[in-house]
N, C-alpha and C positions, 0 to 999 in steps of 0.2 A: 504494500500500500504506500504510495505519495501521498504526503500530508504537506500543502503550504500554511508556513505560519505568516500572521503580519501583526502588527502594533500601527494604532492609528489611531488622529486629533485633528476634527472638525474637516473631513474629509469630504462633508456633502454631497460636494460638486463632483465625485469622483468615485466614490466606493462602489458604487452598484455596480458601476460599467468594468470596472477593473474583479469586483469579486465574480460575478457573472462571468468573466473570461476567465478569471484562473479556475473556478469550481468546473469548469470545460478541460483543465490542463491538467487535474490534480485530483485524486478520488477524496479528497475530503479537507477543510480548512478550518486553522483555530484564528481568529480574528480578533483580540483585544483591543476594546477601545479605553484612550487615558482621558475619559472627562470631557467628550464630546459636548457644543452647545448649543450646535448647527444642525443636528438631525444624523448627522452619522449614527449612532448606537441607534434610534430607529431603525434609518435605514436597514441595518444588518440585522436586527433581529425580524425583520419583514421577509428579508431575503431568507433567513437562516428555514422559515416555513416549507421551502421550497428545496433547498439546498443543504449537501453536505457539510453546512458552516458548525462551529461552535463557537459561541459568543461567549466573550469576555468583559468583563468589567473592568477594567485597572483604573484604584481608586489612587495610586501613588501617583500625582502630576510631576514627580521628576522624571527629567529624558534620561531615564536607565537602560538605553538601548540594549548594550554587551548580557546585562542581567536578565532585563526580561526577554529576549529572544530567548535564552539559553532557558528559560521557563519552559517558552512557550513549547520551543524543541522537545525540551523532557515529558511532556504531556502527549506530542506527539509521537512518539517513543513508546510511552507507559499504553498508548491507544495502537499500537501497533505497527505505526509507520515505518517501514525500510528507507527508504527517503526523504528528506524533512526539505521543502524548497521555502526559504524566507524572501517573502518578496515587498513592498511597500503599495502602499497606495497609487502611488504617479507611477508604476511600473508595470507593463506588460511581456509578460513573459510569456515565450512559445519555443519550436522547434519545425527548422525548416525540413529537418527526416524525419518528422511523424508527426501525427496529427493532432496528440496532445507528449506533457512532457511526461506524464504518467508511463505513456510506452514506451517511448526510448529510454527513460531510467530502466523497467522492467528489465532491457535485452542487455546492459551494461553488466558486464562478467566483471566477475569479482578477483579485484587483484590485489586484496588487502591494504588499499586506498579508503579511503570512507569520505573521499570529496570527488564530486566531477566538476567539472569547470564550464561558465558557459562566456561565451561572447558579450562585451558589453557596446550599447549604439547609445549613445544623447542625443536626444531630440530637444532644439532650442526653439521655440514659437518665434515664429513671426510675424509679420503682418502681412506676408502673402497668406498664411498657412488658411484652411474653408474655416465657416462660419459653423461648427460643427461642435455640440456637446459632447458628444460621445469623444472623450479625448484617445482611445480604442481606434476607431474609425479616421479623429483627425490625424 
């Protein structure tokens, strides 16, 4: 099982479109939010109805990144997961050899490594870029 974890604060504008694609990449997601004020934790617990989500609460507002990924990872772990993908909110993650990353991890032989590496792309907005919510699509 692939398990993405993410931490995430007042994401709004963004969390559906991103957790919608990764719950497509990924058999199952722990998603904590630190204190949303914006409708993020709505959002995701609407979504979680639907979807392989587990919602979180993180009531600690300090940016403990290193700490609580490494939570969120162990949860994924204790729930099963072989591969934990951490990804963030403004981030889409895929694979151009297969149609989610759930499968290509799957076929990845084990060579007593416990990281695979993936390619990184920044995408910087501009003012050409379409007039398009879905930041996914833009």
């Amino acid at each position: 099982m692939v398990t993405g974890i993410a931490m995430c604060l007042d994401e709004a504008d963004i969390i559906e479109h991103t957790t919608r694609h990764m719950a497509g990449q990924v058999d199952a997601l722990i998603i904590a939010d630190n204190g949303s004020t914006d409708g993020t934790l709505e959002i995701l617990y609407e979504l979680a109805r639907d979807l392989p989500i587990t919602v979180l609460h993180d009531a600690e507002r300090g940016y403990y990144q290193s700490a609580k990924m490494s939570r969120l990872a162990a949860l994924a772990a204790d729930d099963g997961a072989s591969w934990i993908t951490p990804f963030d909110a403004d981030e889409v993650w895929y694979s151009p050899f297969s149609p989610r990353i759930a499968d290509l991890l799957a076929d990845v032989k084990w060579t007593g490594a416990s990281i695979a590496t993936a390619q990184l792309f920044d995408h910087v907005p501009t003012g050409i870029d379409p007039d398009e919510p879905n930041p996914i699509t833009r």
